[in-house]
Backbone as a printed PyTorch tensor [residue, N CA C, xyz], in Angstrom:
tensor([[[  0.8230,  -1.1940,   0.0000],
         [  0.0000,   0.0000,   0.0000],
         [  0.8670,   1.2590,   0.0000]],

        [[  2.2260,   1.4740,   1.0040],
         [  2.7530,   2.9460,   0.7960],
         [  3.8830,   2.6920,  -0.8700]],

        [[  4.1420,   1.3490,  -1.2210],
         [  4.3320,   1.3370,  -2.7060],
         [  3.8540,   2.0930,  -3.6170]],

        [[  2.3510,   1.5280,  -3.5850],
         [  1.8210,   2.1510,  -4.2900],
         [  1.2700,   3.8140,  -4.2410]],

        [[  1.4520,   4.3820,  -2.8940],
         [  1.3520,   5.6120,  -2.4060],
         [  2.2700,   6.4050,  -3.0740]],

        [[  3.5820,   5.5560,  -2.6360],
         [  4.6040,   6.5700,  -2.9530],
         [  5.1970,   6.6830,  -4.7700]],

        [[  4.4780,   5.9070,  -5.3600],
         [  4.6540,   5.8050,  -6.9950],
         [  3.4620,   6.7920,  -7.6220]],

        [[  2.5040,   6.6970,  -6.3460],
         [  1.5210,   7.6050,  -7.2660],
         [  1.9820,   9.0280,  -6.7110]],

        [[  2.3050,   9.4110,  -5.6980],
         [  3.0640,  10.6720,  -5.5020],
         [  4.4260,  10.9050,  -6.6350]],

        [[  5.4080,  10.3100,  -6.8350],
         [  6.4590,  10.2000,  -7.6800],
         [  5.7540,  10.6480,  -8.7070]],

        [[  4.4340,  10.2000, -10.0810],
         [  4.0430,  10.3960, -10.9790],
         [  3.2980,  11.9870, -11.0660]],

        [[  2.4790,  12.1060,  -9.5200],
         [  2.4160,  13.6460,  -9.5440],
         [  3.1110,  14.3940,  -9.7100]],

        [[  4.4410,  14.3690,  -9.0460],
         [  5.0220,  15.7380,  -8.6240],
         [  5.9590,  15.6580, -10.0540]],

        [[  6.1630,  14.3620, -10.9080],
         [  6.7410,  14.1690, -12.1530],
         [  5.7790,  14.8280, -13.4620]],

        [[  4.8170,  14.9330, -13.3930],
         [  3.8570,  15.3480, -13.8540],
         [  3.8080,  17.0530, -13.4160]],

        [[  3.2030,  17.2140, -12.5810],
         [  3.6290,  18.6600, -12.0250],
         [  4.4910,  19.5870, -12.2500]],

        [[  5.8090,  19.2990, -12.6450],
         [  6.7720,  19.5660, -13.0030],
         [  7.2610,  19.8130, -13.9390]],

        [[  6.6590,  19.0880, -15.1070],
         [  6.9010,  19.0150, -16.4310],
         [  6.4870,  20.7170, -17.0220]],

        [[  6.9490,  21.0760, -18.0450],
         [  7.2840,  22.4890, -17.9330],
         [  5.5930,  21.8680, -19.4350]],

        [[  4.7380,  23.5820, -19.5340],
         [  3.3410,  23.7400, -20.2180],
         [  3.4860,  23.3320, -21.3240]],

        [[  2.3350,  22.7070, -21.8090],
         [  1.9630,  22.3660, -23.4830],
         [  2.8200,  23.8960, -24.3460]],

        [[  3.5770,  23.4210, -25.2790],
         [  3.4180,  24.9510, -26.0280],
         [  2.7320,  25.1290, -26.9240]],

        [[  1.9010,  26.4140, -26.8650],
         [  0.7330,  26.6670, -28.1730],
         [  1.4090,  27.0080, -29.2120]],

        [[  1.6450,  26.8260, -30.4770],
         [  2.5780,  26.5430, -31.3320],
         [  1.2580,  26.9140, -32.4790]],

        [[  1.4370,  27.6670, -33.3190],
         [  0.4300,  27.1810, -34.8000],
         [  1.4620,  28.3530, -35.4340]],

        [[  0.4210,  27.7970, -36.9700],
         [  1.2570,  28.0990, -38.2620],
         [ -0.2270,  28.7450, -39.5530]],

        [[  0.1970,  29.7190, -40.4540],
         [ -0.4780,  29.7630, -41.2970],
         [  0.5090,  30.0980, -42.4320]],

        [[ -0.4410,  29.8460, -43.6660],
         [  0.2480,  30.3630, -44.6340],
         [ -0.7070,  30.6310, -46.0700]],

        [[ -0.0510,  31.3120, -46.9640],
         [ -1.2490,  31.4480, -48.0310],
         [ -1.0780,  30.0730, -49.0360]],

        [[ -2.2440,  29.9590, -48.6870],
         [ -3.0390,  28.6210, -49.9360],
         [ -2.2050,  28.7570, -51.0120]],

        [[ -2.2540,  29.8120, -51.7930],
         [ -1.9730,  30.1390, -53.2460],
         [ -0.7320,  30.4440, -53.6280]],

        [[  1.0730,  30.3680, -52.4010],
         [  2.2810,  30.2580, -52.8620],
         [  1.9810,  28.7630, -52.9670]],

        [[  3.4490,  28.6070, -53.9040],
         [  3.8960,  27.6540, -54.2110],
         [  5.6620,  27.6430, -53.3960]],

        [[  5.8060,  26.7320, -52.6780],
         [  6.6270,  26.9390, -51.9320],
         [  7.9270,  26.2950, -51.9830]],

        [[  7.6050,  25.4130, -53.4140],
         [  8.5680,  24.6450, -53.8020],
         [  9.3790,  25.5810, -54.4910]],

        [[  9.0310,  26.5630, -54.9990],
         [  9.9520,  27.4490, -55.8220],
         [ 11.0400,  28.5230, -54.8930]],

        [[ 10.8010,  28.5080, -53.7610],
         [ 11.9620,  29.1040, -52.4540],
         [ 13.3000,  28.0420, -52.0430]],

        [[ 14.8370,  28.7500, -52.3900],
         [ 15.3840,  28.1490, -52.5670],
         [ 16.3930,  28.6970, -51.8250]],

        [[ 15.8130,  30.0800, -51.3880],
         [ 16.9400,  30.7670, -50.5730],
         [ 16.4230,  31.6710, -49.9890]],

        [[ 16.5640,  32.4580, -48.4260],
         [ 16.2810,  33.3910, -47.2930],
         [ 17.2900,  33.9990, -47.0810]],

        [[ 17.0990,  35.1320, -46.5020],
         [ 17.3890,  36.5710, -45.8180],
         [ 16.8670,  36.7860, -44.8850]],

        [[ 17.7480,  37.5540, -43.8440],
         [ 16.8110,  38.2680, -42.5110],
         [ 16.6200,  39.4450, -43.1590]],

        [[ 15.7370,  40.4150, -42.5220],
         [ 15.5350,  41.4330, -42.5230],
         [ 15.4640,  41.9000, -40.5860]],

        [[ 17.0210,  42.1240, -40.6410],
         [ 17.1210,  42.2920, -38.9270],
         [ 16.2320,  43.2780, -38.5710]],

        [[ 16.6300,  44.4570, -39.6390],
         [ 16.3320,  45.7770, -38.7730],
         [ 14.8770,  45.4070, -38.2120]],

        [[ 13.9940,  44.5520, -39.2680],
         [ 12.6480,  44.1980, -38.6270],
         [ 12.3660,  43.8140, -37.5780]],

        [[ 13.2550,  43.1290, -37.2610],
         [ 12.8090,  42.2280, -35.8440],
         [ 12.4080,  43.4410, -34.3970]],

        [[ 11.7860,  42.7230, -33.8890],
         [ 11.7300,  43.4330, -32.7610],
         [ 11.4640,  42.3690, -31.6300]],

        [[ 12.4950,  42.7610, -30.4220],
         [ 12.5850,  41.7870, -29.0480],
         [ 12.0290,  42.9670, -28.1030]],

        [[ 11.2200,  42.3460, -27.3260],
         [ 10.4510,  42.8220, -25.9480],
         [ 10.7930,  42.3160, -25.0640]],

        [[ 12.1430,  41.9460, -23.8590],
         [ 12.1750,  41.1860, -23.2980],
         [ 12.1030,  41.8770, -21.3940]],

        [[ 12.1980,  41.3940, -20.5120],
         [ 11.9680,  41.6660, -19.5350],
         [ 13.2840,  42.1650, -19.1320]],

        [[ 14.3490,  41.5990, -19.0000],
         [ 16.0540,  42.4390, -19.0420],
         [ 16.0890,  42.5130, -20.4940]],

        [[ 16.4370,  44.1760, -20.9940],
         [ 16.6450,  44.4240, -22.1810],
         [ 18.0860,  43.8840, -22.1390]],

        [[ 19.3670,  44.4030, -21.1950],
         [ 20.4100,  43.7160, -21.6810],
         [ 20.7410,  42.3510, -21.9390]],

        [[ 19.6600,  41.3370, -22.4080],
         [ 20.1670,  40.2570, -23.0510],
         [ 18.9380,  40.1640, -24.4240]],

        [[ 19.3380,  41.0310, -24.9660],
         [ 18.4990,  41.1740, -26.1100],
         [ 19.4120,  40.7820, -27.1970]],

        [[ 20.7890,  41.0110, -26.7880],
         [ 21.7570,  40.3580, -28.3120],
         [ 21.6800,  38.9200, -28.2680]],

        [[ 21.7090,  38.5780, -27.5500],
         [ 21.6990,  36.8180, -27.0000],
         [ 20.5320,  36.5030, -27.0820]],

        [[ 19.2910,  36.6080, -26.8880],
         [ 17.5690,  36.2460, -27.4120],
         [ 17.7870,  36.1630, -28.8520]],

        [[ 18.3530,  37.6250, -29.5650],
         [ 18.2830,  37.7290, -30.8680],
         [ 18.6430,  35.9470, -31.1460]],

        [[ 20.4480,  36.2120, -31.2180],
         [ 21.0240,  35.2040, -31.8060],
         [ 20.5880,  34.0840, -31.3970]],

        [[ 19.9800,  33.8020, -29.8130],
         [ 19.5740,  32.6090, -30.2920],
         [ 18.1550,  31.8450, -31.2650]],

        [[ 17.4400,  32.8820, -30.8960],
         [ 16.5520,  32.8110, -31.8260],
         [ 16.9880,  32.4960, -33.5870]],

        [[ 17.6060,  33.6130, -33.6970],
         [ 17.5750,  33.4520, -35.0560],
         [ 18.1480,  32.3400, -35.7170]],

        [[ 19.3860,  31.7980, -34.9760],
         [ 20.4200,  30.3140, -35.1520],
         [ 19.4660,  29.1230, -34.6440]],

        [[ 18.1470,  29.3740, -34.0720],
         [ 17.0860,  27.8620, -33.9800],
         [ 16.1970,  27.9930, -35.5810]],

        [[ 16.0300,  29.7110, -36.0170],
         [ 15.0050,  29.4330, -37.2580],
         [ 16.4910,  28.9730, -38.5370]],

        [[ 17.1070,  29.6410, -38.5390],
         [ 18.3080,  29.1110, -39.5580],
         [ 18.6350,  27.5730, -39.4930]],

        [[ 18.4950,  26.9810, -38.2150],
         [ 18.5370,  25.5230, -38.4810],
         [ 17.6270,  24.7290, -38.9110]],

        [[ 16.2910,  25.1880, -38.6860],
         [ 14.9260,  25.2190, -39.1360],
         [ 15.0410,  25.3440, -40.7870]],

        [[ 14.9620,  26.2420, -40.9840],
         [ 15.2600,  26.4280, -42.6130],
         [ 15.9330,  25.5560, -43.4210]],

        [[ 17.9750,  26.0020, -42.5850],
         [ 18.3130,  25.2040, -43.5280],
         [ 18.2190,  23.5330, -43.8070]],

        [[ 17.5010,  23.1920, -42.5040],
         [ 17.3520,  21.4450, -42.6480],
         [ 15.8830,  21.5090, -43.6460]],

        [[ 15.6650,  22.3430, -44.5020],
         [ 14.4810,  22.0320, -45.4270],
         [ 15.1080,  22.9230, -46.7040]],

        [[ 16.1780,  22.2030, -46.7310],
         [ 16.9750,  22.5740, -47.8100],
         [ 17.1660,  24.3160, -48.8110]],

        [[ 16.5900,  25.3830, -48.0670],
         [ 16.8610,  27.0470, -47.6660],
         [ 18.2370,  27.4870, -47.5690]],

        [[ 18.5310,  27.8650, -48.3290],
         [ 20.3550,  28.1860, -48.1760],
         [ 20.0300,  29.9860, -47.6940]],

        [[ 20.9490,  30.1470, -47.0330],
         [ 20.9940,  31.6390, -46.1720],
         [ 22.0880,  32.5430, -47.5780]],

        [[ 21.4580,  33.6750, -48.3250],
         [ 21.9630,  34.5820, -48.6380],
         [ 21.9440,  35.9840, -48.4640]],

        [[ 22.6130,  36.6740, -49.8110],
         [ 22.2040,  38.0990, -49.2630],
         [ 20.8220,  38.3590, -49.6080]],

        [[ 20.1580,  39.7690, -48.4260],
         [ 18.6000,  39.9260, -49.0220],
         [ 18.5100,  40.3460, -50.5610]],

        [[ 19.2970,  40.7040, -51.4670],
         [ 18.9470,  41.2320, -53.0370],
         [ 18.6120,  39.8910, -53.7030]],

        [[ 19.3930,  39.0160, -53.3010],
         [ 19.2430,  37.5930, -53.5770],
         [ 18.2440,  36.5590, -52.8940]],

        [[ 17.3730,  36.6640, -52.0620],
         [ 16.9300,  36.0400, -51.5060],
         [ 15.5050,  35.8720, -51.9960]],

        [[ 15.2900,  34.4040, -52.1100],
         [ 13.3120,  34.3220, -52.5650],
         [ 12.3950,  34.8620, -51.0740]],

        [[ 13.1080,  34.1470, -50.6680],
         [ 11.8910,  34.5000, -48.5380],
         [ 12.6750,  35.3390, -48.1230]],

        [[ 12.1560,  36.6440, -47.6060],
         [ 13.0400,  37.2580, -46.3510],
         [ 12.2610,  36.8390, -44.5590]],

        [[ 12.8780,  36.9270, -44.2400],
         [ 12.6850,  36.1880, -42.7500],
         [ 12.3310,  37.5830, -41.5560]],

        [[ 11.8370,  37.5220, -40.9450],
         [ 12.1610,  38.7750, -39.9000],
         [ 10.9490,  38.0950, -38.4240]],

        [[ 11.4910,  38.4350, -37.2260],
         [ 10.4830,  37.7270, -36.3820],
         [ 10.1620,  38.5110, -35.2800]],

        [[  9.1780,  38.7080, -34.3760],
         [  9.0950,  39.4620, -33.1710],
         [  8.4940,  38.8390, -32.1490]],

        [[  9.6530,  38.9680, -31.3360],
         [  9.5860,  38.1390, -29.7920],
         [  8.9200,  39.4040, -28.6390]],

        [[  8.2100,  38.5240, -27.5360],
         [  8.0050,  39.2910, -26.3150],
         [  8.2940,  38.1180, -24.7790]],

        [[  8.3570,  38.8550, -23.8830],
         [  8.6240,  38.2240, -22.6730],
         [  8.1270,  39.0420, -21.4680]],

        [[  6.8480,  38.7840, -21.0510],
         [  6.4490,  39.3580, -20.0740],
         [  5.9560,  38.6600, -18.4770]],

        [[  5.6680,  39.0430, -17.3520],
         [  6.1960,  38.7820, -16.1180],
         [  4.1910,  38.7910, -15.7900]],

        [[  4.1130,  37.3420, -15.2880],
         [  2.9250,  37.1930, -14.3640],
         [  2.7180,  36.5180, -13.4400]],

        [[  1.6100,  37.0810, -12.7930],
         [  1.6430,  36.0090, -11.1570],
         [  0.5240,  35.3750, -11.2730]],

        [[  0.3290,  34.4280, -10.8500],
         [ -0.9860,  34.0040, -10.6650],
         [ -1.5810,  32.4320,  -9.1660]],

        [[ -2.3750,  33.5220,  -8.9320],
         [ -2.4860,  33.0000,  -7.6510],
         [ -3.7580,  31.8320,  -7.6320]],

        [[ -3.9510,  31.3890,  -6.6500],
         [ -4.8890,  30.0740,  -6.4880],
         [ -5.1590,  30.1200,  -5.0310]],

        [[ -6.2980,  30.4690,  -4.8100],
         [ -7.0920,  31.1180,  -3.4280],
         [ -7.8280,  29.7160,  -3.0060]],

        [[ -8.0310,  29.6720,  -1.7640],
         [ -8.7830,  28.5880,  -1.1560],
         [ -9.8950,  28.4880,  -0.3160]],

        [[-10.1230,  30.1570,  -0.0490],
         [-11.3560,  30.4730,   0.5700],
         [-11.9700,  32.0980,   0.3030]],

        [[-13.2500,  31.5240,   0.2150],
         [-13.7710,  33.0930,   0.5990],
         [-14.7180,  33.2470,   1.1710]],

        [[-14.7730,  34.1620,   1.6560],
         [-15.6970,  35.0300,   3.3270],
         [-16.4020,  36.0480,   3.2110]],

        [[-17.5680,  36.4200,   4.0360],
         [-17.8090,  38.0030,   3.7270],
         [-17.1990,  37.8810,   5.1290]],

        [[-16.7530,  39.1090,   4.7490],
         [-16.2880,  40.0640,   5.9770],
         [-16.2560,  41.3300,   6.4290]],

        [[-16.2700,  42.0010,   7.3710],
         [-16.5680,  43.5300,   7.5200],
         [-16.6440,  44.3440,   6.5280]],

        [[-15.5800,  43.7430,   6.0350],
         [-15.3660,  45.0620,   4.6310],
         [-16.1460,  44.0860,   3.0780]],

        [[-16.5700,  43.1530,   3.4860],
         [-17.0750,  42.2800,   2.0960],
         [-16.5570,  41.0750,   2.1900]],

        [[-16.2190,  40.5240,   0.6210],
         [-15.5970,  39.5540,   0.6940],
         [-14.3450,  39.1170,   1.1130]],

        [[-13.6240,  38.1660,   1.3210],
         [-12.6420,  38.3830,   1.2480],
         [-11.6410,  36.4740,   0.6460]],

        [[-10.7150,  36.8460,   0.3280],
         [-10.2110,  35.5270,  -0.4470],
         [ -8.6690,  35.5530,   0.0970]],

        [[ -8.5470,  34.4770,   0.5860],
         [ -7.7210,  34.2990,   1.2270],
         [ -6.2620,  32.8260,   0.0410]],

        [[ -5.5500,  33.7380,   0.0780],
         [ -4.2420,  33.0830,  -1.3070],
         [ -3.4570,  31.9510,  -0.5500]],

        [[ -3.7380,  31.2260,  -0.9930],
         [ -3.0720,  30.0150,  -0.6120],
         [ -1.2470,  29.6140,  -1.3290]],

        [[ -1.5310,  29.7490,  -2.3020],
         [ -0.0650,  29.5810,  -3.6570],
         [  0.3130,  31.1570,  -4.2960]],

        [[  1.0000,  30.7950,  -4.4070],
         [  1.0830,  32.2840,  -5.5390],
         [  2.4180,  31.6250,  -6.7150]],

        [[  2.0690,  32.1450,  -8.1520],
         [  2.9890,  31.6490,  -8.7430],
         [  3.8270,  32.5790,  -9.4710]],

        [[  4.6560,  32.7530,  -9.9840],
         [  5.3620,  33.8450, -11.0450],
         [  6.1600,  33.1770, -11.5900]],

        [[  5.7720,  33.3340, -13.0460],
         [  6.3760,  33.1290, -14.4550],
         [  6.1030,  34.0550, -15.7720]],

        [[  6.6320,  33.7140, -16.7860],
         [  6.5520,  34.4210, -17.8480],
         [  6.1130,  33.9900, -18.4940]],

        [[  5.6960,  34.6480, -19.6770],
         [  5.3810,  34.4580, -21.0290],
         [  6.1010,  34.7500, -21.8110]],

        [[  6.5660,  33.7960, -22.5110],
         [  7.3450,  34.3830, -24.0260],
         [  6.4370,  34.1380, -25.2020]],

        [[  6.2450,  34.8790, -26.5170],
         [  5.7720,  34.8430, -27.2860],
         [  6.4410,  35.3130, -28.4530]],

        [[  6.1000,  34.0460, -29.5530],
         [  7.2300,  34.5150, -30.8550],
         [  6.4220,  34.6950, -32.2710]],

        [[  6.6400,  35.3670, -32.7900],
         [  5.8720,  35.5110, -34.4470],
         [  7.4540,  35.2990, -35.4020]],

        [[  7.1410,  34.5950, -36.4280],
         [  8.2580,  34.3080, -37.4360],
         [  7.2170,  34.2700, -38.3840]],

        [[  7.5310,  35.2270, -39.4850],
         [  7.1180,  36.1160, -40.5680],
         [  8.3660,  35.2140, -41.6980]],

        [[  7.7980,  34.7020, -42.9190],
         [  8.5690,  34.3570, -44.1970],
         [  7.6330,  35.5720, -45.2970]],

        [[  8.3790,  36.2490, -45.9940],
         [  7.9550,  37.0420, -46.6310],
         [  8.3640,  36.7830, -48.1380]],

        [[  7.5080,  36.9310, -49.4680],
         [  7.7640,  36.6290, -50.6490],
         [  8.2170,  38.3460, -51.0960]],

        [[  9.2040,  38.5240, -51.6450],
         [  9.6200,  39.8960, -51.7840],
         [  9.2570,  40.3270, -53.0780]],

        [[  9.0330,  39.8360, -53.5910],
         [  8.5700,  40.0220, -55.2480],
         [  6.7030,  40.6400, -54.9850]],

        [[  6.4960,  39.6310, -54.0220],
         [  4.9550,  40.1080, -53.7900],
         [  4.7240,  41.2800, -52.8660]],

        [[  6.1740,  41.1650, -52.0090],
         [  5.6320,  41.8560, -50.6480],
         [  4.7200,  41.2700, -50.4040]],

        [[  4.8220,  40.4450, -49.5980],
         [  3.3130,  39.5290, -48.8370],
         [  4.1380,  38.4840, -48.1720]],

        [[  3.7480,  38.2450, -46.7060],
         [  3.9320,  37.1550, -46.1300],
         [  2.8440,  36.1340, -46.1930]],

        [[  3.7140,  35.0870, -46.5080],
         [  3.6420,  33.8500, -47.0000],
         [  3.1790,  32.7220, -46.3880]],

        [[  3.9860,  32.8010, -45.1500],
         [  3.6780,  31.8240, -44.0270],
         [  4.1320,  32.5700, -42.4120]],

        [[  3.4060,  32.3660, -41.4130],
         [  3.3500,  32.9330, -40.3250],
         [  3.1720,  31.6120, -39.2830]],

        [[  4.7120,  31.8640, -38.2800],
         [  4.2510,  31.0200, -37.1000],
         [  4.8030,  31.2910, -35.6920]],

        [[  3.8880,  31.0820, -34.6620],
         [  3.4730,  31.8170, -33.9870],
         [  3.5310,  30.6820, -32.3070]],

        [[  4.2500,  31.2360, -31.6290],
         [  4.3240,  30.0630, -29.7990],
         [  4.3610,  30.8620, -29.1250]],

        [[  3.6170,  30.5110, -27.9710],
         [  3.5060,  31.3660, -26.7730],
         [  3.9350,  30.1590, -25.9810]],

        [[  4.6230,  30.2240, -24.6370],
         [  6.0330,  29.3490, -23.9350],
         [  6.0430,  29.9620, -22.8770]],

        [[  5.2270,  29.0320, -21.8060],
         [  5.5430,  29.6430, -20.1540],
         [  6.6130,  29.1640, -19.9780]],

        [[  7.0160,  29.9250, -18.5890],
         [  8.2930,  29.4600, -17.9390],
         [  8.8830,  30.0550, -16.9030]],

        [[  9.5530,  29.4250, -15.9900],
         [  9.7180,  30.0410, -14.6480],
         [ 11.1080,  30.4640, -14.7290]],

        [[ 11.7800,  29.8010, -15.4170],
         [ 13.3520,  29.8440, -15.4900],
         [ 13.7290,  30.2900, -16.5880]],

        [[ 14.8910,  30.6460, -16.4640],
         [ 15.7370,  31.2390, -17.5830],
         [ 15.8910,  29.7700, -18.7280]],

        [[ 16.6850,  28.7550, -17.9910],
         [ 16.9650,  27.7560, -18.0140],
         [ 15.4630,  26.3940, -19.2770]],

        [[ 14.6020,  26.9650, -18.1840],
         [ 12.9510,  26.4480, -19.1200],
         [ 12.8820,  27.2940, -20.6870]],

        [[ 12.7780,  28.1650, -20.5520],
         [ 12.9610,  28.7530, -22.0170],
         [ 13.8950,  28.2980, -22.7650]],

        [[ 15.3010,  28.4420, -22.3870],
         [ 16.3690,  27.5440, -23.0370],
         [ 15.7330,  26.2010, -23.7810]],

        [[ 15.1670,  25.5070, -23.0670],
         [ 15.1650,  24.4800, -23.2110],
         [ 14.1990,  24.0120, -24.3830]],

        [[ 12.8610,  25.3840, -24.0370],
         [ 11.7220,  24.8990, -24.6650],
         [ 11.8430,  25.8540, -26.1540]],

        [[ 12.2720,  26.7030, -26.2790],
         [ 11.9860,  27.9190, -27.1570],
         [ 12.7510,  26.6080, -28.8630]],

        [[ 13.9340,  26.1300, -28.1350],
         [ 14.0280,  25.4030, -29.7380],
         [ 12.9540,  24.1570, -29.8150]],

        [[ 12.4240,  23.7770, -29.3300],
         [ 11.3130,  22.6930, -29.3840],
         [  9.9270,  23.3280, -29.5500]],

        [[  9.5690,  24.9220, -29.8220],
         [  8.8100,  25.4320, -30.3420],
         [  9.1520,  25.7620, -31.0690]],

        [[ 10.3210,  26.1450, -31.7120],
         [ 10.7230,  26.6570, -33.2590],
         [ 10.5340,  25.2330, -34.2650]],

        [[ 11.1090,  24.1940, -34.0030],
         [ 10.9060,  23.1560, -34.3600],
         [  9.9640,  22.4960, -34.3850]],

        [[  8.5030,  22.7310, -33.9850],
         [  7.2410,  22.2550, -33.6080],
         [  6.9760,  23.3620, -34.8340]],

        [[  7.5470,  24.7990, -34.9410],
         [  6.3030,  25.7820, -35.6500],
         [  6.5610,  24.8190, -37.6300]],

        [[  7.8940,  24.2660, -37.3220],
         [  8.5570,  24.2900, -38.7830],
         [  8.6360,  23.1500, -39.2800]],

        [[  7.9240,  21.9770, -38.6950],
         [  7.6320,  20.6270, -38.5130],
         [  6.8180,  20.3680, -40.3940]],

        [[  5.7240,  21.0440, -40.6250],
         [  4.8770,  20.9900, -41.3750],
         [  5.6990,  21.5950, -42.7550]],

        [[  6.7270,  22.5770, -42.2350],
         [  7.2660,  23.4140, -43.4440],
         [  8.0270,  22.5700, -44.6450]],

        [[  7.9740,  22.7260, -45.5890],
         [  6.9690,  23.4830, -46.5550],
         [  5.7730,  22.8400, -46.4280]],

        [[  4.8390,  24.2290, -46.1130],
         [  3.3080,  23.1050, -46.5520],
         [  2.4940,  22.8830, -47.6490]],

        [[  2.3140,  21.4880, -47.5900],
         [  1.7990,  21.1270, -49.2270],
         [  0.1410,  21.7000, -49.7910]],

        [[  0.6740,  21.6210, -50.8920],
         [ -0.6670,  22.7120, -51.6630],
         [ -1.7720,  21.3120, -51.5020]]])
């Protein structure tokens, strides 16, 4: 009996632990043909990072951009200059700070109600848009898009390339 107690505790707190689903989706227009992209460009100046310490905004950049470049080039995308390029690339990240609590009672009391906080949690949100743009059309092409809780520096690390790789899974998508 505490066997089995203590395996089903082990599976909670293993469970518990495990860092959030990431919401991950993708669109793109019906009507490219995507077999004809054979080569990308950034368009840095585009990008824009929102992060909670601005001084690690060179390091978000690069790593970001070295998870979509591996992305790419493993779907055969060779990286040139933008005059040369069929897709230009450009993406915009955010990282913002929330708490969220989980209350266990409430009362009226002199002054009304009242709710009494049992947990309190704080983590972030990161959220990424990656924009492929057809330059001939001016028009983006395909758009994909993760939002990625996380408590740690360390959790993002971990998860942000397993959402780049989740957005680019489908890429190219077939007509």
């Amino acid at each position: 009996m505490i066997a089995r107690l203590l395996l089903i505790l082990t599976l909670l707190i293993t469970v518990g632990c495990q860092s959030v689903p990431l919401n991950v989706k993708t669109a793109h227009d019906p009507q490219t043909d995507f077999s004809t992209f054979k080569s990308y460009a950034w368009i840095t100046q585009a990008n824009e990072l929102f992060l909670v310490d601005p001084r690690r905004t060179r390091t978000a950049e690069n790593t970001l951009t070295g998870e979509i470049d591996k992305q790419l080039q493993s779907r055969g995308l060779k990286k040139v200059a933008q005059a040369e390029a069929d897709l230009v690339v450009f993406m915009k990240a955010g990282v913002s700070e929330h708490t969220e609590t989980t209350k266990w009672a409430e009362g009226e009391g002199q002054y009304g109600t009242v709710a009494i906080p049992v947990e309190q949690r704080d983590y972030r949100l990161g959220s990424l848009i990656i924009n492929l743009v057809d330059p001939t059309r001016k028009a983006i092409v395909w758009q994909g898009t993760a939002d990625i809780e996380f408590e740690k520096s360390a959790d993002a690390q971990r998860d942000i390339p397993k959402a780049i790789a989740q957005m680019f899974k489908d890429y190219p998508p077939q007509q």
